[in-house]
C-alpha positions as CSV (number, residue, x, y, z in Angstrom):
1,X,-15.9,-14.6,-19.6
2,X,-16.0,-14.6,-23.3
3,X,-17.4,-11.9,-25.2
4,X,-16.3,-9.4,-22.0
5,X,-14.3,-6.7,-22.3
6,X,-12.7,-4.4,-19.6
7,X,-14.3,-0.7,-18.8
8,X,-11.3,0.5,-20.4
9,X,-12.1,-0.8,-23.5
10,X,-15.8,-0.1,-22.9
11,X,-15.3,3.2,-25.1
12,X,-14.5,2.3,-28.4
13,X,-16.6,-1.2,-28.0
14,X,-20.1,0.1,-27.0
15,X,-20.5,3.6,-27.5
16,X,-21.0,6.2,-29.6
17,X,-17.9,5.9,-31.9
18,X,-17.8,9.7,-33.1
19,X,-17.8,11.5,-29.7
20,X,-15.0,8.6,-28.7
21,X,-13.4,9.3,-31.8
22,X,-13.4,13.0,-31.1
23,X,-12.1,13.2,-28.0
24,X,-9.2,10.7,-28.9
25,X,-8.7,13.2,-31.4
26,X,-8.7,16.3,-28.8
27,X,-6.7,14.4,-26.2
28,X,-4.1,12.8,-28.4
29,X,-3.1,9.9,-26.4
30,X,-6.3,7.1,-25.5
31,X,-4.8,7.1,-22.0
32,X,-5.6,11.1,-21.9
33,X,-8.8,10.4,-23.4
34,X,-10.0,7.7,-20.9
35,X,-8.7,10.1,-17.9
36,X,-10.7,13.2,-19.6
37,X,-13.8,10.7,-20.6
38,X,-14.9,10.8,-17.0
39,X,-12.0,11.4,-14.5
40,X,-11.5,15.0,-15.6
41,X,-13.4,18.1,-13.8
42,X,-15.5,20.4,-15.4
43,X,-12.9,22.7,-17.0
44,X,-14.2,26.1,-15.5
45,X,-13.8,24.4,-11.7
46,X,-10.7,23.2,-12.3
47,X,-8.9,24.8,-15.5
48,X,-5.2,23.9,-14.1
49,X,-6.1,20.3,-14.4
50,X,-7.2,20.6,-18.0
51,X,-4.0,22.8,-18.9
52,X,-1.8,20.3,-17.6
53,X,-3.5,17.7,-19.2
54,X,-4.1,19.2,-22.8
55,X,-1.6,22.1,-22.3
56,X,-2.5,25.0,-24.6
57,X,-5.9,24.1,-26.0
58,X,-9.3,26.6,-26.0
59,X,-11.4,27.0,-23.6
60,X,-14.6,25.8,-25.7
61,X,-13.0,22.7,-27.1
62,X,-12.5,21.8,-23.6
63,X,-16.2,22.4,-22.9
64,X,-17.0,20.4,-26.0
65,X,-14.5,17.5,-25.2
66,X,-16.3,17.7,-21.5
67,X,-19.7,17.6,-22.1
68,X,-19.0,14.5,-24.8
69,X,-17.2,12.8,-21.8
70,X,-20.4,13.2,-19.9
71,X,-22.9,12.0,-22.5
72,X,-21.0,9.0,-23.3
73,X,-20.8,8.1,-18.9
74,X,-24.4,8.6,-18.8
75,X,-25.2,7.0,-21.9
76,X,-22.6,4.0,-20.1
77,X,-25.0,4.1,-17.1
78,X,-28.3,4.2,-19.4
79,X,-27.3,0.9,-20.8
80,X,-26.5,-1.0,-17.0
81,X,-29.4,0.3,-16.2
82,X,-31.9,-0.8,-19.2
83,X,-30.2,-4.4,-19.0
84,X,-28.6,-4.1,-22.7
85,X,-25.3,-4.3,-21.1
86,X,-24.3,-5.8,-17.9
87,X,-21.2,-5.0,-15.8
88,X,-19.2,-7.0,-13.2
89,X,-16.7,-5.9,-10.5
90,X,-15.1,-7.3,-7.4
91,X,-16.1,-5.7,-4.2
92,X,-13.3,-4.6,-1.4
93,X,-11.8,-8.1,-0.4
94,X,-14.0,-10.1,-2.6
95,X,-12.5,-12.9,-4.8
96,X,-15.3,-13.1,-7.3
97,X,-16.6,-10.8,-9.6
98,X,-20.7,-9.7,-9.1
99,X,-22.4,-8.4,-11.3
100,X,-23.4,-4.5,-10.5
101,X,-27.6,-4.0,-9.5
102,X,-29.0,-2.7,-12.6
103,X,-31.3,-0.2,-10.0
104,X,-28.0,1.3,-8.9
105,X,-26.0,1.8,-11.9
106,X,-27.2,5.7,-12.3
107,X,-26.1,6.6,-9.5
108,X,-22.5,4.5,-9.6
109,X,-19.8,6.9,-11.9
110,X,-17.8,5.0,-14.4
111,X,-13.8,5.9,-14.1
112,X,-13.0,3.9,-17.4
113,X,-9.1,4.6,-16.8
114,X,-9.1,2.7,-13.6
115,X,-11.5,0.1,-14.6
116,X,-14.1,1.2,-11.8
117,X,-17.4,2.2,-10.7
118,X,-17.6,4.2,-7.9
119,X,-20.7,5.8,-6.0
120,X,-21.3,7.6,-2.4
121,X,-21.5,4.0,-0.4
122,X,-19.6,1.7,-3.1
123,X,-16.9,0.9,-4.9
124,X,-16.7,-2.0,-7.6
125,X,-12.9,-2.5,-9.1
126,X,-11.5,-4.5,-12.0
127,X,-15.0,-3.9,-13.7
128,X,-15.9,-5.7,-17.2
129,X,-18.9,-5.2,-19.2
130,X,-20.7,-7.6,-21.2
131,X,-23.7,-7.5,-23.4
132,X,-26.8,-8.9,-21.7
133,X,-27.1,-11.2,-24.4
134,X,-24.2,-13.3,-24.4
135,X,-24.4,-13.3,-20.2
136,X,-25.8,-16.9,-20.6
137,X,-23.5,-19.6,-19.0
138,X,-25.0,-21.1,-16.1
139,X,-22.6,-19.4,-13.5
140,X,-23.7,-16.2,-14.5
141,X,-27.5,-16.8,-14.7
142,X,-27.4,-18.4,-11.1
143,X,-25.3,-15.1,-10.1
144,X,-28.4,-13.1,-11.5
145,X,-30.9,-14.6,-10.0
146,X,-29.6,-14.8,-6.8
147,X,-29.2,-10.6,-6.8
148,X,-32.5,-10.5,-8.4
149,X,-34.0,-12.8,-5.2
150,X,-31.8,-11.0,-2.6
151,X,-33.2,-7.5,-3.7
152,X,-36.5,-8.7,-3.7
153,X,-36.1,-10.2,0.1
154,X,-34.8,-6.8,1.1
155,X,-37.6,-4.8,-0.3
156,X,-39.9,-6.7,1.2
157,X,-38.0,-6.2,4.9
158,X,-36.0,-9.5,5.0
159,X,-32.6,-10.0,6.1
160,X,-32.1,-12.6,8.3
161,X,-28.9,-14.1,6.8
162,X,-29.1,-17.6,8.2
163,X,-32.3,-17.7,7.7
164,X,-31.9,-16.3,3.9
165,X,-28.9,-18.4,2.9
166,X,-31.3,-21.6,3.6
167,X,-33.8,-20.4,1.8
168,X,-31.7,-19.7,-1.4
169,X,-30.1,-23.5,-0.9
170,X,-34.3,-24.6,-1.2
171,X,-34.4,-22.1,-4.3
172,X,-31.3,-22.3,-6.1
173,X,-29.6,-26.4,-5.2
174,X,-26.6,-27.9,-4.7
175,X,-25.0,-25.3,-7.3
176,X,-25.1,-22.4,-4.8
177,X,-22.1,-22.2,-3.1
178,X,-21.1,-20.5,0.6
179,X,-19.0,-17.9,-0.9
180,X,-21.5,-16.7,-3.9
181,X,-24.4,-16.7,-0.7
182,X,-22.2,-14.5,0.9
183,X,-20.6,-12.0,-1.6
184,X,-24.1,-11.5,-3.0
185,X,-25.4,-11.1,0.6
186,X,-22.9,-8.8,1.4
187,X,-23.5,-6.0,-2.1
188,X,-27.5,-5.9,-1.2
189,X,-27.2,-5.8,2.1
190,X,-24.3,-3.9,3.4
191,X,-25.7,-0.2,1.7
192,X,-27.8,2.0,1.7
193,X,-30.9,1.0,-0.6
194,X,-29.6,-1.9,-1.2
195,X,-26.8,-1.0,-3.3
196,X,-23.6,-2.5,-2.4
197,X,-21.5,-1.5,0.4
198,X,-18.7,1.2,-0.4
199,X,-16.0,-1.0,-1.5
200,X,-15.3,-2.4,-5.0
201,X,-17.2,-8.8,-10.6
């Protein structure tokens, strides 16, 4: 999808560039710097990770390096969340990429080395993020609307999927296909809350 970039890359593209820049810096190899973005523990629970990792360096640039890490994930989430940004991952044994529920995307942890968002009861994988604004090509608008429609059918106490999946072919045409019905069908229903099910647009 043009104008997407992978979560990897997410970093350097659409946040803060000085704490990025910094922990590059601290870690010394962008691969290290992805891994300690998000990946890494907090360095008093788990100081052998960190001295294996950045052999050698003090304790309170390590805090430093950390808390930066987690401001940038949450500031990650912040934007999935307001709708400035919108991300896109394949769930376990799906073949097309959906985008993550913006409701959700607090609570979902970004692992930018491993291009994935992972909460308690899901998984997305091979994740991309693109800014809301240039999300415009008709695939992806119908792949929005149809999440937005589906949350809204389970709020109200609806999940009937026979029943559902004629209803979206009244709402949404010809263009709907079988396999977008049920991929969507599958992330707002198959969770908790409506969040997708714990596996991996």
């Amino acid at each position: 999808m043009s104008g997407s970039v992978s979560l990897s890359d997410v970093p350097e593209r659409f946040l803060d560039r000085n704490s990025w820049t910094a922990i590059l810096t601290f870690a010394g190899r962008r691969q290290t710097a992805l891994e300690l973005l998000l990946d890494a523990p907090h360095p008093d629970a788990s100081p052998e990770f960190w001295e294996s990792t950045v052999p050698g360096t003090p304790l309170q640039e390590r805090h430093k390096v950390f808390q930066k890490g987690q401001i940038l994930s949450f500031a990650f989430r912040e934007h999935l969340f307001n709708g400035t940004h919108v991300a896109l991952g394949f769930l376990c044994g799906q073949s097309t990429r959906i985008p993550v529920p913006r409701e959700g995307a607090l609570h979902l942890c970004p692992q930018f080395a491993t291009e994935r968002l992972v909460g308690q009861d899901v998984e997305f994988a091979g994740v991309t993020v693109i800014e809301a604004a240039k999300l415009n090509t008709p695939a992806a608008d119908l792949l929005r609307r149809l999440m937005d429609w589906m949350q809204l059918q389970r709020a109200v106490g609806r999940r009937a999927k026979k029943i559902l999946q004629h209803e979206a072919g009244t709402e949404f045409g010809a263009r709907l296909t079988t396999r977008m019905f049920d991929t969507v069908y599958k992330a707002v229903f198959d969770s908790p809350r409506g969040h997708p099910s714990a596996n991996g647009l």
